[in-house]
C-alpha positions in Angstrom: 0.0 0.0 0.0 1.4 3.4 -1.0 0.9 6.8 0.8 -1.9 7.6 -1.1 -3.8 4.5 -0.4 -2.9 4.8 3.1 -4.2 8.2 3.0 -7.8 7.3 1.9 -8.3 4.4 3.8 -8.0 7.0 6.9 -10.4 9.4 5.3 -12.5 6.4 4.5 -12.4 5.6 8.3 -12.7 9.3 9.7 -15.6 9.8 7.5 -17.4 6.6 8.8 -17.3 7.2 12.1 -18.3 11.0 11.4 -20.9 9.9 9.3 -22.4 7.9 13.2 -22.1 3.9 11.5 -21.0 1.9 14.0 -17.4 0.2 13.6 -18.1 -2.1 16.7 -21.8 -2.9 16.2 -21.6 -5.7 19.1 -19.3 -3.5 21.5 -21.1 -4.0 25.1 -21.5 -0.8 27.3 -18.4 -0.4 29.6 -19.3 -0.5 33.2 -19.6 3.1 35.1 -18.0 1.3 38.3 -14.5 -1.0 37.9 -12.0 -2.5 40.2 -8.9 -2.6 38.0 -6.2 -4.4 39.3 -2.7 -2.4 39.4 1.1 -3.6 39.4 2.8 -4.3 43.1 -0.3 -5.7 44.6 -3.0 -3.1 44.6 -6.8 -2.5 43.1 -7.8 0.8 41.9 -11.6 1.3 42.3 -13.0 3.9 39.6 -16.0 5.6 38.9 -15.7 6.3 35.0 -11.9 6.1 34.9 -11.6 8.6 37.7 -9.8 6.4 40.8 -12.1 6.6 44.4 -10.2 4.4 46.3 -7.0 2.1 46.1 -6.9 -1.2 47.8 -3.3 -2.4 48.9 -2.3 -5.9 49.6 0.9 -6.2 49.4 2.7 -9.4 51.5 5.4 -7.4 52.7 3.1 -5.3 54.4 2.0 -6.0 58.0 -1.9 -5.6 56.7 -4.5 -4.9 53.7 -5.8 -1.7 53.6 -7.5 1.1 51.6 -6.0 4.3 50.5 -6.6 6.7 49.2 -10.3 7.6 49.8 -11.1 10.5 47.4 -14.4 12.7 48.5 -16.0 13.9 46.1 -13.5 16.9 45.6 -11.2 14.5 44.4 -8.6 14.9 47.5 -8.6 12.2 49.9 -10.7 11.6 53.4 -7.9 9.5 55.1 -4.4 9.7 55.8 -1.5 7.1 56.6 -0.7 7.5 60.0 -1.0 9.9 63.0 -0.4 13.6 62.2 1.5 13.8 65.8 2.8 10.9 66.7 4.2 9.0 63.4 5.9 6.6 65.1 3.8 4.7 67.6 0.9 4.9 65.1 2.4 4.2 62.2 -0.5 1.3 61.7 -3.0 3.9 61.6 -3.3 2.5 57.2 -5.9 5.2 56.0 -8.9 2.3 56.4 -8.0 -0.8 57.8 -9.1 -4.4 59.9 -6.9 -5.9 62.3 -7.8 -6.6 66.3 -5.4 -6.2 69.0 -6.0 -9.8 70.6 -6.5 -12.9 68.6 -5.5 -16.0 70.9 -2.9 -13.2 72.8 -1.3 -12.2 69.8 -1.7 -8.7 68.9 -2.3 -7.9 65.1 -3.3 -4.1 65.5 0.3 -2.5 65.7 3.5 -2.5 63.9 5.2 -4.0 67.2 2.7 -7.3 67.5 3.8 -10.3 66.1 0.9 -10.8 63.6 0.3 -10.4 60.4 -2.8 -10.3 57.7 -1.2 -11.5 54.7 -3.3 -12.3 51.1 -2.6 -15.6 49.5 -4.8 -14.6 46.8 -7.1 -12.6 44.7 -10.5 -14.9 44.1 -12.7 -12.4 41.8 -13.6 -9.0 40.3 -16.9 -7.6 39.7 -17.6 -4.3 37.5 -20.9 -3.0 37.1 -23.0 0.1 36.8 -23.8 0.0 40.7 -20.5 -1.6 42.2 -17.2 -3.1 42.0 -15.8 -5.5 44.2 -12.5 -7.2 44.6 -12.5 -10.9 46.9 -9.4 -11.7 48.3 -8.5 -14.6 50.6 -5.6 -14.1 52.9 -4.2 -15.6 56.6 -3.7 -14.2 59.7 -0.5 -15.4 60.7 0.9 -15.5 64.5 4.9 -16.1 63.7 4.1 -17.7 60.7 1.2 -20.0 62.3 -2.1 -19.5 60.7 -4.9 -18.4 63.2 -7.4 -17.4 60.9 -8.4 -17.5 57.6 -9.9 -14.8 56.0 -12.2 -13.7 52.9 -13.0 -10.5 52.0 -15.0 -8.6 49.8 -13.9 -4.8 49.5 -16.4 -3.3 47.4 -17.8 0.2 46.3 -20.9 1.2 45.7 -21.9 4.2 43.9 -24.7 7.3 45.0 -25.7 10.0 43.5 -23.7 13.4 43.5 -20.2 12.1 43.1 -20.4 10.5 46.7 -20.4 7.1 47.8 -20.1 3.9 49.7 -16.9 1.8 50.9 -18.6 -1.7 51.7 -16.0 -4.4 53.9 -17.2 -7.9 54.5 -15.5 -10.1 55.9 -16.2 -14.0 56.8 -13.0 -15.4 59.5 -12.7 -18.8 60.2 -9.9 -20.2 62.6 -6.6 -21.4 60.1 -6.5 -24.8 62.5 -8.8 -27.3 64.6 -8.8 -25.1 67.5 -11.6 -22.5 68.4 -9.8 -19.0 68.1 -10.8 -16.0 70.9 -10.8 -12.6 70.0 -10.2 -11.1 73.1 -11.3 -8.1 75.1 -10.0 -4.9 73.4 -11.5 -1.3 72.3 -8.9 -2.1 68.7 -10.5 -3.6 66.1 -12.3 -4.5 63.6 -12.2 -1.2 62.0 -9.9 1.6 62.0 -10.3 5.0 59.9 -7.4 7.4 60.2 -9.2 11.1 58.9 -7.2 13.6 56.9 -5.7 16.3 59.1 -7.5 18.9 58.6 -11.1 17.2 59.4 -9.8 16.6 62.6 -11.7 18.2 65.8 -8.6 19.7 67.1 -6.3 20.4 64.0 -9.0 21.5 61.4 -11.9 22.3 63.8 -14.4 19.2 62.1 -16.7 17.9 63.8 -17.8 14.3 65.6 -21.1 12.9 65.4 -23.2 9.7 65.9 -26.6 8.2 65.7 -27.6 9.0 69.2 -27.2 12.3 69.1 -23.7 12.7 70.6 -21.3 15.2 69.4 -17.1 15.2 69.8 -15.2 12.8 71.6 -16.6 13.9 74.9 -19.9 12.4 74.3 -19.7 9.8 71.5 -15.9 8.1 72.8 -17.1 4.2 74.2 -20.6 5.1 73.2 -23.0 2.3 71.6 -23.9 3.4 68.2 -25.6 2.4 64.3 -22.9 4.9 63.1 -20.8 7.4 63.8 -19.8 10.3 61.4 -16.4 12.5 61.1 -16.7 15.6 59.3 -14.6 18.7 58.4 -12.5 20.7 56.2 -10.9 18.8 52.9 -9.9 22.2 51.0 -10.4 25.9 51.0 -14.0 25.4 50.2 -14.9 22.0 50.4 -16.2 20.0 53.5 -16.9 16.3 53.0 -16.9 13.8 55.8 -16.6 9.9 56.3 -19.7 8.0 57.9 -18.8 5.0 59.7 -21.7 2.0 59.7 -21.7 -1.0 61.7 -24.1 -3.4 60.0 -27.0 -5.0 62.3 -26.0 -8.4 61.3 -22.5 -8.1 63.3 -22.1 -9.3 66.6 -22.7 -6.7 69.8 -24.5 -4.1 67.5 -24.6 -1.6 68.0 -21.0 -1.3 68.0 -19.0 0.9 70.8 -17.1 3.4 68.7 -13.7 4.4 69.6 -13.0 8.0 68.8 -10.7 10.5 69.0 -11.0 14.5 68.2 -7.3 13.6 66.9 -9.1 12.3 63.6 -9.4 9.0 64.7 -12.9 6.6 65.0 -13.1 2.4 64.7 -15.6 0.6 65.5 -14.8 -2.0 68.3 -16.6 -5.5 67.9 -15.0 -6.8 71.2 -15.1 -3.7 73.9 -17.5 -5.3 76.0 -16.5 -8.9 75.9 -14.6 -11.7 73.9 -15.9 -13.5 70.9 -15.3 -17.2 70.1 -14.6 -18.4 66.6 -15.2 -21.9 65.9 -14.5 -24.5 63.5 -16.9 -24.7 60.9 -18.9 -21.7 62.2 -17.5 -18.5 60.4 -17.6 -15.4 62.1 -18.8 -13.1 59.4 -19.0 -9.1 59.5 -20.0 -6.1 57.3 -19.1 -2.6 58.1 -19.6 0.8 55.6 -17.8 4.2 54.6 -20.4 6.3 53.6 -18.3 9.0 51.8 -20.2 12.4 51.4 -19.8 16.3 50.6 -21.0 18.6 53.2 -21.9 18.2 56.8 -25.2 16.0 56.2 -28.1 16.4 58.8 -28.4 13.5 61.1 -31.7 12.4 59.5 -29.8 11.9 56.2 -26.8 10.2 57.8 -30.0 7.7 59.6 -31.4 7.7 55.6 -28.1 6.3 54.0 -27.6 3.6 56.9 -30.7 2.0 56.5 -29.8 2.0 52.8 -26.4 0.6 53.9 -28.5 -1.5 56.0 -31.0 -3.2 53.2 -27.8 -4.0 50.9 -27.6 -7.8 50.5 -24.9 -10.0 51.7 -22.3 -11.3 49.5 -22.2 -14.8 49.4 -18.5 -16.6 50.3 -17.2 -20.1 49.4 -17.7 -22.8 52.1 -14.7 -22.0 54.4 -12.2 -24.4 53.7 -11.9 -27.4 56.4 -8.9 -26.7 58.8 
């Protein structure tokens, strides 16, 4: 083919597609909501090509977690670590599970001996409504397996460029033996808020479902959910609601919370829980992620939405 050929085959083209005939009659629509999996162990969950969130699951890591959680601004609602105290909190992984006492053996900080480590990616769902990634991965005492996990991390998308982080999470113990979580304000769930939404370093503001406000009155309170919102930008205030789902154990949780930027919902504050073989302990918990400073009756609206979602369903937890 010469350049002139060449040449009016791309006219040809051009003026086909200008012309509206369809050079991909049987193309399907592409879905508005996609987990697209990323290089060095992460999952990048987009509304149409714009990222929301990243999911990271790296093994050299101590624990999966999410980050960043983009607002509807486009800046992010969390932050890795504590803006005082780097060190000690290092753990503090944007959005994260771990529990501070599974059989004795702490999995919440950097210091503990455990570890939450993926073994490997099971499916991806795209759609118009949600995406969803399902992972399966070990908790790991030493390198001894006391539980085994699956999880679906999934979002779900609302109107107005806001929407839901969904975690659910089915635990089974890795051996034979029963497996105790233990007494301890840490864990499930742990959000670390940007700096600047922050009661003290941005002047946001705590709320929850019972009417409490700040850390003074919501801090080892029961709760459905408990919302932290606050400056993201010069003139932009968005916020992350925190849902405990009805079907978990002890709800409604006891939310820990700090006017540091800090709130996790505690499934074990007021007494151990017992997971035995062939009886999976399975959870759900929600982000709502929103613009503004919602009125309560909204926040109350969006968890029973939250609330009405159905379950995903897991594979039969493999025999210890």
């Amino acid at each position: 083919m010469n350049r002139c050929d060449f040449a009016c085959l791309v006219l040809l083209v051009a003026s086909t597609c200008l012309a509206g005939e369809a050079v991909a009659p049987d193309a399907k629509p592409v879905p508005t909501a996609q987990a697209i999996p990323l290089p060095h162990h992460e999952v990048s969950f987009q509304r149409n090509g714009v990222e929301l969130a990243r999911f990271h699951y790296d093994p050299d890591d101590l624990r999966p977690f999410v980050f960043p959680i983009n607002g509807p601004s486009g800046r992010s609602l969390t932050r890795m670590g504590h803006p005082h105290d780097p060190v000690t909190h290092s753990h503090h992984n944007s959005a994260w599970i771990s529990h501070n006492d599974v059989n004795g053996v702490s999995f919440w900080d950097d210091r503990g001996k455990g570890r939450i480590v993926v073994q490997r990616v099971e499916q991806f769902e795209d759609s118009n409504d949600e995406a969803a990634v399902f992972t399966v991965a070990q908790w790991l005492a030493s390198g001894v397996p006391l539980l085994t996990e699956r999880r679906r991390t999934a979002i779900r998308l609302l109107p107005d460029n806001e929407w839901l982080l969904l975690i659910d999470l089915q635990l089974t113990p890795g051996g034979t033996n029963e497996v105790t979580l233990g007494t301890t304000p840490f864990g499930m769930l742990g959000v670390r808020m940007a700096k600047s939404i922050g009661v003290h370093d941005g002047g946001g503001m705590i709320r929850n479902s019972e009417g409490g406000v700040n850390e003074k009155e919501v801090l080892w309170k029961t709760a459905r959910w408990v919302d932290y919102s606050g400056p993201i930008s010069a003139t932009d205030f968005e916020g992350i609601t925190l849902m405990d789902h009805p079907s978990n154990p002890n709800h409604p949780a006891v939310f820990h919370v700090r006017n540091d930027g800090w709130m996790g919902a505690s499934l074990t504050f007021a007494g151990a829980q017992v997971i035995t073989p062939g009886v999976p302990l399975r959870l759900r918990y929600g982000l709502y992620i929103h613009s503004g400073v919602p009125p309560a009756a909204d926040v109350q609206g969006l968890w029973e939405v939250f609330e009405a979602l159905p379950l995903p369903q897991f594979e039969p937890a493999p025999k210890p």
